[in-house]
Backbone as CSV, one residue per row, in Angstrom:
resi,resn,N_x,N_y,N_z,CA_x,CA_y,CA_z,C_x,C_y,C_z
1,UNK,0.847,-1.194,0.000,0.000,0.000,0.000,0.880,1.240,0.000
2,UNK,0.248,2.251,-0.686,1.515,3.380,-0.874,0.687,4.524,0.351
3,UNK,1.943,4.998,0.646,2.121,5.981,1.800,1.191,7.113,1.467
4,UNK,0.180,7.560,2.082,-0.693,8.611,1.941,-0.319,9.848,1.159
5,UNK,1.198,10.425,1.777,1.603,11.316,1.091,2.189,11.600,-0.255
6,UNK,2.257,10.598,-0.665,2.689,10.161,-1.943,2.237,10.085,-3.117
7,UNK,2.015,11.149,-4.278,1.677,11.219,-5.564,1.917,10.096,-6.679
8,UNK,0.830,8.980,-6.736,1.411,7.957,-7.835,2.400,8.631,-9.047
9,UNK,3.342,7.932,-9.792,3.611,8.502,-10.622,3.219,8.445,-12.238
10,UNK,1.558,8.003,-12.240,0.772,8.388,-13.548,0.418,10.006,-13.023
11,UNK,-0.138,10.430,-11.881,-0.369,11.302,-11.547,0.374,12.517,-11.685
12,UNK,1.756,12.076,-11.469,2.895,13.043,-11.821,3.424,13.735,-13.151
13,UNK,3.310,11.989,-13.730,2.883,12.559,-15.490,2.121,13.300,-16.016
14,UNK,1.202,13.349,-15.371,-0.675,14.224,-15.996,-0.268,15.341,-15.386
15,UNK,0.284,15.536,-14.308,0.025,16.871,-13.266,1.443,17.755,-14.801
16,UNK,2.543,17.067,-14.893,3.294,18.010,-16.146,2.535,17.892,-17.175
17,UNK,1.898,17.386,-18.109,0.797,18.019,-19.332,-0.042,18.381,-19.047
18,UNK,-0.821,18.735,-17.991,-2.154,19.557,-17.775,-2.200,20.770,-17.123
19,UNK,-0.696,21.456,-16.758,-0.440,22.230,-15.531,-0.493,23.291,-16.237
20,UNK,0.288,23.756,-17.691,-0.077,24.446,-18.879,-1.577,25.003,-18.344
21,UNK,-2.089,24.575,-19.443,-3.503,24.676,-19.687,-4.799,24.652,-18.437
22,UNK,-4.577,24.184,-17.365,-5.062,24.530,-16.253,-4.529,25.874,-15.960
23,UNK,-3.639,26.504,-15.786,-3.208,27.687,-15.380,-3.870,28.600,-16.076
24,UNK,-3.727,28.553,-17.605,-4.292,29.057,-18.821,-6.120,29.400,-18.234
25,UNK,-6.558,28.362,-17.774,-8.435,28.058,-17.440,-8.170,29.178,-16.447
26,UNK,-7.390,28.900,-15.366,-7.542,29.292,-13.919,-7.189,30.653,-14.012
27,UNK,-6.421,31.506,-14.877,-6.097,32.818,-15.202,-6.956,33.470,-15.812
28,UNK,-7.884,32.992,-16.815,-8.657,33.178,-17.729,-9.503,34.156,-17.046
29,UNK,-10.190,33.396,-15.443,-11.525,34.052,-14.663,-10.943,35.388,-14.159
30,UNK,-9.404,36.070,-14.568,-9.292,37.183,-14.008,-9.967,38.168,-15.019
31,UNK,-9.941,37.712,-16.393,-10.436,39.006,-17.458,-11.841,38.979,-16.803
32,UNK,-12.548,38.483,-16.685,-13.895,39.153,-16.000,-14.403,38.920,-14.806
33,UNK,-15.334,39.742,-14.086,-15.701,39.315,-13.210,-16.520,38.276,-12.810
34,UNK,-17.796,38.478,-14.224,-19.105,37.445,-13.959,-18.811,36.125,-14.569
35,UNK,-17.629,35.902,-14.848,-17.451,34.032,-15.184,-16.848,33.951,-13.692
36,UNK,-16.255,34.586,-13.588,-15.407,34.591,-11.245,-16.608,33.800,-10.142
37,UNK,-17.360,34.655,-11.087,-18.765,35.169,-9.801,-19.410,33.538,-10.209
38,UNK,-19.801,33.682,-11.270,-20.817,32.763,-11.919,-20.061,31.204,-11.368
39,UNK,-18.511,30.669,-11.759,-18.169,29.762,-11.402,-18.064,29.403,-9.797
40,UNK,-17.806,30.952,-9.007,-17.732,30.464,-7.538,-19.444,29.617,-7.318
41,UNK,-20.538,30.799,-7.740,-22.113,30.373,-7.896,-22.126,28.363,-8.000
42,UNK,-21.612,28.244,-8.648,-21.532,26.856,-9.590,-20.969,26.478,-8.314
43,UNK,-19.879,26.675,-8.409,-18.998,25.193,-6.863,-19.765,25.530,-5.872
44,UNK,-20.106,26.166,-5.667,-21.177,26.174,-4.146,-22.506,25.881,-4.453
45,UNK,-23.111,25.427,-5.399,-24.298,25.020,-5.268,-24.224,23.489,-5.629
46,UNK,-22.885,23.095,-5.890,-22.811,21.467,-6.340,-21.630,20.876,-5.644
47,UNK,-21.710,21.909,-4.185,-20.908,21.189,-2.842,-22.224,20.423,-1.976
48,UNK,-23.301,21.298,-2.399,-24.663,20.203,-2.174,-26.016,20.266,-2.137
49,UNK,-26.068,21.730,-1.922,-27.516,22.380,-2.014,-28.430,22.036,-3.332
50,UNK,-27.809,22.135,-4.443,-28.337,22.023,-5.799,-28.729,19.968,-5.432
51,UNK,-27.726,19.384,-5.187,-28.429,18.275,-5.483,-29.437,17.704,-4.231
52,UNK,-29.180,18.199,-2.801,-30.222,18.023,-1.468,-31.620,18.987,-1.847
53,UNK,-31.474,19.451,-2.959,-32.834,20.320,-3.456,-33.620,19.297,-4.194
54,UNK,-32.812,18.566,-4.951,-33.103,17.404,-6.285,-33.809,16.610,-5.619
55,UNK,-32.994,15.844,-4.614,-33.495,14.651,-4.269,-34.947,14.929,-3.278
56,UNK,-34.641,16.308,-2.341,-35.854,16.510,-1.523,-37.568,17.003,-2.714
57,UNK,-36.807,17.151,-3.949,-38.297,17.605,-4.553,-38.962,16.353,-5.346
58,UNK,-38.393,14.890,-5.129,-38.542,13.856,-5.568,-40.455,13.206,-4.883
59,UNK,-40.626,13.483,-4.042,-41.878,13.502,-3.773,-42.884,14.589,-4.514
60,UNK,-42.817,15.667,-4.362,-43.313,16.548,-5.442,-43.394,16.333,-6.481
61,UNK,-42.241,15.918,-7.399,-42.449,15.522,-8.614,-42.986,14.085,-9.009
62,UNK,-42.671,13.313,-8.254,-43.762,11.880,-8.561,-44.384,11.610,-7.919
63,UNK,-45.153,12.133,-6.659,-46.465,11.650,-5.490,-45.632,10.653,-4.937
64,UNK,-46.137,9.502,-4.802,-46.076,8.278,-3.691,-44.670,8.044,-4.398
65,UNK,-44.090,7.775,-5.720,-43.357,7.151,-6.382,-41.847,7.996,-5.562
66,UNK,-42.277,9.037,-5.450,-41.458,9.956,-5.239,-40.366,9.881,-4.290
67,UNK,-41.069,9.102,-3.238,-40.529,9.209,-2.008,-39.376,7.856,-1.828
68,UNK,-39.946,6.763,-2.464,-39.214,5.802,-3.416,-37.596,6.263,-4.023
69,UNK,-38.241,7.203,-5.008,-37.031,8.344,-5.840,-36.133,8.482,-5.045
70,UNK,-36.900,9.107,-4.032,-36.003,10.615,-2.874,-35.262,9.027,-2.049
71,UNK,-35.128,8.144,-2.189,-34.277,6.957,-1.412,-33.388,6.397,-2.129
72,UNK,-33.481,6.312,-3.375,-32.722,5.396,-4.103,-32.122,6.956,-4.906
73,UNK,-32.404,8.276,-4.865,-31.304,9.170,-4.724,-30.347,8.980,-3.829
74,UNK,-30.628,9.503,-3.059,-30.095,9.334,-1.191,-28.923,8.275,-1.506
75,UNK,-29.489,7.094,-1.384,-28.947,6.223,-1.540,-27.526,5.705,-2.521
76,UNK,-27.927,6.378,-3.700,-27.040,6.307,-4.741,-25.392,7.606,-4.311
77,UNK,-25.959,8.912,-3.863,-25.162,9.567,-3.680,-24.625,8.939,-2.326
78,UNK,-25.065,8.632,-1.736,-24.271,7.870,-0.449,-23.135,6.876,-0.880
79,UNK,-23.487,6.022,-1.800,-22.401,5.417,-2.038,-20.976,5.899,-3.337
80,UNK,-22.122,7.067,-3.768,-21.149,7.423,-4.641,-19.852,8.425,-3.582
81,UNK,-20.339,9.111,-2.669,-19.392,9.665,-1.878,-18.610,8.771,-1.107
82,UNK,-18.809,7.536,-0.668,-18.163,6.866,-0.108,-16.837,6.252,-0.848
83,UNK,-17.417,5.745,-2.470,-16.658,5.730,-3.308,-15.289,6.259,-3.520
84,UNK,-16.155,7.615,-3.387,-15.154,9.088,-4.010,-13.957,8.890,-2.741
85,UNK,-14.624,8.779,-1.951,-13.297,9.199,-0.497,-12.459,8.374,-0.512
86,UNK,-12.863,6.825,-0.700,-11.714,5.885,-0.474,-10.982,5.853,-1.936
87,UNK,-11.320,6.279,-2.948,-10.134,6.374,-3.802,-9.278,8.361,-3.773
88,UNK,-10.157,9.106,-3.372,-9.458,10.181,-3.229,-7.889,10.427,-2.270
89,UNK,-8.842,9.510,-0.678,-7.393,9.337,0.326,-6.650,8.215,-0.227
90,UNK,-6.861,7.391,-1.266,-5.970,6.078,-1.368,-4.617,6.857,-3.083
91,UNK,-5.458,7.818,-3.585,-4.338,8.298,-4.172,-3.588,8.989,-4.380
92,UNK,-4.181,9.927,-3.858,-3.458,11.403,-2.756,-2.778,12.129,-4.041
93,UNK,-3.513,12.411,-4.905,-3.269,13.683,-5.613,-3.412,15.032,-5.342
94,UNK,-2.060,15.585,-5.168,-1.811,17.076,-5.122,-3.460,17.715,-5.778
95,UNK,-3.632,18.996,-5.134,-4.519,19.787,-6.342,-3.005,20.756,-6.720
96,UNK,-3.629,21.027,-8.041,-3.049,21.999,-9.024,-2.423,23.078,-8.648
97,UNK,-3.143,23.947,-8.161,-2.263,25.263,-6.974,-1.201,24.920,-5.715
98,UNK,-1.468,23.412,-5.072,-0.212,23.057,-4.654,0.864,22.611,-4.983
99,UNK,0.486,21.999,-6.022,2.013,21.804,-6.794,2.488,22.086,-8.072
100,UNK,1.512,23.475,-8.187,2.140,24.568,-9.249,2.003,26.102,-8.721
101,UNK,2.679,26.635,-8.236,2.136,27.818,-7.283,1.667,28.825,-8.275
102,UNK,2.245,28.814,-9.537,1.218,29.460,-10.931,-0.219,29.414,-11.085
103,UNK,-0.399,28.137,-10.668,-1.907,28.102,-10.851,-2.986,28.490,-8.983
104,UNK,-3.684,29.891,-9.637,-3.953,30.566,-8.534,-5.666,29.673,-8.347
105,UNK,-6.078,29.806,-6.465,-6.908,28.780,-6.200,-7.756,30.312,-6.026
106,UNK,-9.061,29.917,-6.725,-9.769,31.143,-6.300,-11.159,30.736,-5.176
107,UNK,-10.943,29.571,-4.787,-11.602,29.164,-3.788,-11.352,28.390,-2.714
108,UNK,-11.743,28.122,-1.818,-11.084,27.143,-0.817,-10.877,25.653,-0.640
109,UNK,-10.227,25.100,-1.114,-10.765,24.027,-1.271,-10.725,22.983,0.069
110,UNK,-11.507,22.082,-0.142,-12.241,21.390,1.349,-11.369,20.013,2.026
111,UNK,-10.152,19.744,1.092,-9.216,19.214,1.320,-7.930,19.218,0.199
112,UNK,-6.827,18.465,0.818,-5.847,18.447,0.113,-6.032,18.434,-1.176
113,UNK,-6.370,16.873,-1.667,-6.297,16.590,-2.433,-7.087,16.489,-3.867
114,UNK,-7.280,16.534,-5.014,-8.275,16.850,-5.893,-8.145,15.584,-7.174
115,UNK,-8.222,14.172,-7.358,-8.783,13.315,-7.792,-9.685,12.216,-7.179
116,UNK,-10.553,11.785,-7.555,-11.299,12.614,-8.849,-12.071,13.663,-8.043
117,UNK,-13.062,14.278,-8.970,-13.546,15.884,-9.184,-15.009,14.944,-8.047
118,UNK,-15.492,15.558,-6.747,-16.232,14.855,-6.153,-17.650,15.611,-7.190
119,UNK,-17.357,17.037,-7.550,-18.327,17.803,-7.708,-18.999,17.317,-8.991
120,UNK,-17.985,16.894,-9.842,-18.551,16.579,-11.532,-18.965,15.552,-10.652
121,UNK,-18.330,14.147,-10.178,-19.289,13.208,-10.555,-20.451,13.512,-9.734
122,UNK,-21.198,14.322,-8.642,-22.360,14.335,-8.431,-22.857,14.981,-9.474
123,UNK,-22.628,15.693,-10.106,-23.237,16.518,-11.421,-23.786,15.415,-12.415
124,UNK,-22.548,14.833,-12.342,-23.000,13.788,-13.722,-23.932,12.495,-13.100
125,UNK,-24.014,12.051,-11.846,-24.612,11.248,-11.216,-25.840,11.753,-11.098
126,UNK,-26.019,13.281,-10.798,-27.668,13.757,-11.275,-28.259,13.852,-11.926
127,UNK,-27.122,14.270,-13.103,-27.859,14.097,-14.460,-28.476,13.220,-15.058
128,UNK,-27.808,11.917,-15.081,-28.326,11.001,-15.483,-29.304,10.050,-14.431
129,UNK,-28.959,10.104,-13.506,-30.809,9.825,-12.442,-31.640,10.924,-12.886
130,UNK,-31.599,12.115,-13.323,-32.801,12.849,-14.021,-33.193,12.637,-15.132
131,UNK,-32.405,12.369,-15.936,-32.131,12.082,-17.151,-33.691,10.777,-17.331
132,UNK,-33.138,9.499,-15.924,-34.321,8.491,-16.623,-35.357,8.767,-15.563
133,UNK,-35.479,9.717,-14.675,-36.768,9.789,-14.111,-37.861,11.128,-14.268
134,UNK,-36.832,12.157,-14.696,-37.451,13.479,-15.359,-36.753,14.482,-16.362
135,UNK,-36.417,13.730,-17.375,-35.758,13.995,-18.779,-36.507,16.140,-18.872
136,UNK,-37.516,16.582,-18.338,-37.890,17.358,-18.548,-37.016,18.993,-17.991
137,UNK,-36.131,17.612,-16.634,-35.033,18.868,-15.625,-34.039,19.253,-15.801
138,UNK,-33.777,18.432,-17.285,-31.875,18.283,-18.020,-31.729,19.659,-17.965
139,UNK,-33.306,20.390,-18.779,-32.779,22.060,-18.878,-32.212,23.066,-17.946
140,UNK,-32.465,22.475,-16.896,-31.966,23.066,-15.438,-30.186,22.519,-15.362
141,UNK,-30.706,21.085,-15.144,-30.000,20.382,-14.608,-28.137,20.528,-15.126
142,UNK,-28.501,19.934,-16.720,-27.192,19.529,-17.091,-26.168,20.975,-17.521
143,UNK,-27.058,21.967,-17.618,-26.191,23.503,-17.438,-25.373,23.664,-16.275
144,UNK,-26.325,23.505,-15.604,-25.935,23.396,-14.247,-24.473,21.966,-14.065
145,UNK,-24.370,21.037,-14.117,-23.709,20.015,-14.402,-22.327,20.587,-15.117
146,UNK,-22.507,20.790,-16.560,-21.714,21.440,-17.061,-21.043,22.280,-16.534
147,UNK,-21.619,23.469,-15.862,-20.856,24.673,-15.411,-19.823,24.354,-13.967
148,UNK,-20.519,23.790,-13.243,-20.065,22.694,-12.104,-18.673,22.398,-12.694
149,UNK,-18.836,21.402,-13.380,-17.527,20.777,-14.061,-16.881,21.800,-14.910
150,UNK,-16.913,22.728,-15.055,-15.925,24.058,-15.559,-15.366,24.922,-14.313
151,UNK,-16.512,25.080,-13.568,-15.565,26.056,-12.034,-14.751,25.387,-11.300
152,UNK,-14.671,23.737,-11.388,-13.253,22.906,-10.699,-12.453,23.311,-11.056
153,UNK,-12.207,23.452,-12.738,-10.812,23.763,-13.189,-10.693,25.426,-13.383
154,UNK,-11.520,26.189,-13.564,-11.620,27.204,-13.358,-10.830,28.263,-12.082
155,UNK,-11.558,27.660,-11.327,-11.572,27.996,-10.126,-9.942,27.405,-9.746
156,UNK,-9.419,26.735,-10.393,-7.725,26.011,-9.538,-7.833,24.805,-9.008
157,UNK,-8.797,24.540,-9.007,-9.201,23.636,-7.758,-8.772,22.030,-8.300
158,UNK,-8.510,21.770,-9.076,-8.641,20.298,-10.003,-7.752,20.764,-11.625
159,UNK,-7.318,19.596,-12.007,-6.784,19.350,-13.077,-8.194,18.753,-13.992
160,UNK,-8.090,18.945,-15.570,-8.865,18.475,-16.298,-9.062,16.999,-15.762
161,UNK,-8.069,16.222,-15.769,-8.374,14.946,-15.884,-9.171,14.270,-14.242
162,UNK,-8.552,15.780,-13.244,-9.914,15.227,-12.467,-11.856,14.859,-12.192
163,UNK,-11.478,15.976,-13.391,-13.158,16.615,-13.736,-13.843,14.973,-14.691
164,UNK,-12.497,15.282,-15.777,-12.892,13.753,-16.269,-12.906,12.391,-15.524
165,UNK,-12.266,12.460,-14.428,-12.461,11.170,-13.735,-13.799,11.181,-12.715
166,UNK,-14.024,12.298,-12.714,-15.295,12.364,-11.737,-15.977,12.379,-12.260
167,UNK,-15.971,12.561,-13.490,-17.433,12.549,-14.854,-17.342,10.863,-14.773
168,UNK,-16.571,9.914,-15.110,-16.756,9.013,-15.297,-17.142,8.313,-14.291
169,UNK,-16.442,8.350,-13.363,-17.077,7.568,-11.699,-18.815,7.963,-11.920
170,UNK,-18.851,8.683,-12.077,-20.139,9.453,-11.730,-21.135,8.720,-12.315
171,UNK,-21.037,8.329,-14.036,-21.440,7.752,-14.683,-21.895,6.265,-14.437
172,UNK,-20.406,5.600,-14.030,-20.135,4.740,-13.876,-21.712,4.293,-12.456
173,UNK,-21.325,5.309,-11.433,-22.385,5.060,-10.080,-23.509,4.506,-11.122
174,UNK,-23.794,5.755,-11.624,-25.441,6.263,-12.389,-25.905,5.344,-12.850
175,UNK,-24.960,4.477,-13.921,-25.308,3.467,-14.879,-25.916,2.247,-13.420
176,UNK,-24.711,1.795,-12.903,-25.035,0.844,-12.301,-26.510,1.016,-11.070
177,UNK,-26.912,2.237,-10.912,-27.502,2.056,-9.827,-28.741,2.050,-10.721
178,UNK,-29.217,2.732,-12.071,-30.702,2.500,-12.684,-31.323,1.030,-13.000
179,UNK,-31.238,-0.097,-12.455,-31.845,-0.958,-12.818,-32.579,-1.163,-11.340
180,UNK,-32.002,-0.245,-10.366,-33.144,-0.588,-9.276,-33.341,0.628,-9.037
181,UNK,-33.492,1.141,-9.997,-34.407,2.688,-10.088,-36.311,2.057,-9.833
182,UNK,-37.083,2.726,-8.848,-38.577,2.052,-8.423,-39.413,2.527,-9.758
């Protein structure tokens, strides 16, 4: 088992080709204010409010079925965070602003380390539980999703390929948990 503090070295590889172009994202939000504003908006509403809104309006939107919904949400993000943690502390990737002091953090981030992106994959884990139970919320939803997964790297906070690994976990939850969708 490798030592907590310790950056695998695929990680090390990615962290030199993506450090470029993350800096590039993360500099970008100084030319204006309202992509600053708009992306902080984004990481704070998909640290959890946006999706504890989702799952609590799951009775509302399907009556009895709903409440069903609002569990096997619950449920799904429960294990998807549990997921997230034991591979986040098991691979202990630097975020981007710590081990490029170029790339500036314009938010706080809630621990060390930043693979994968916890925020995309709840984004993408909502999306697609909306996707097969109210295809009608994407219009909300997957903007929302999207933008989420732009203020990680935006914001400093994550390397591309974290965003992409949290898109895929995310997926990955989503897929597997719809066959015991009620």
């Amino acid at each position: 088992m490798m030592p907590p503090h310790r950056t695998p070295a695929l990680f090390q590889r990615l962290d030199l080709l993506e450090w470029s172009l993350c800096h590039r994202l993360a500099v970008a939000t100084d030319a204006a204010p309202l992509p600053l504003g708009l992306l902080r908006l984004a990481s704070r509403l998909g640290d959890w409010p946006a999706w504890a809104v989702l799952i609590a309006l799951q009775p509302l939107l399907h009556g009895a079925q709903g409440w069903r919904l609002m569990l096997h949400f619950g449920l799904t993000a429960l294990v998807a965070v549990t997921l997230y943690r034991l591979i986040k502390t098991r691979l202990c990737r630097e975020r981007p602003s710590i081990s490029f002091q170029a790339i500036p953090c314009r938010e706080a981030p809630r621990d060390r380390y930043s693979f994968p992106s916890g925020h995309t994959l709840h984004a993408v884990l909502f999306s697609l539980l909306s996707a097969a139970t109210q295809p009608w919320l994407l219009v909300v939803v997957l903007p929302l999703a999207l933008l989420i997964a732009a203020s990680r790297v935006g914001l400093g906070l994550h390397y591309i390929s974290d965003v992409i690994g949290g898109a895929l976990l995310g997926l990955g939850i989503g897929l597997i948990s719809l066959p015991w969708l009620p």
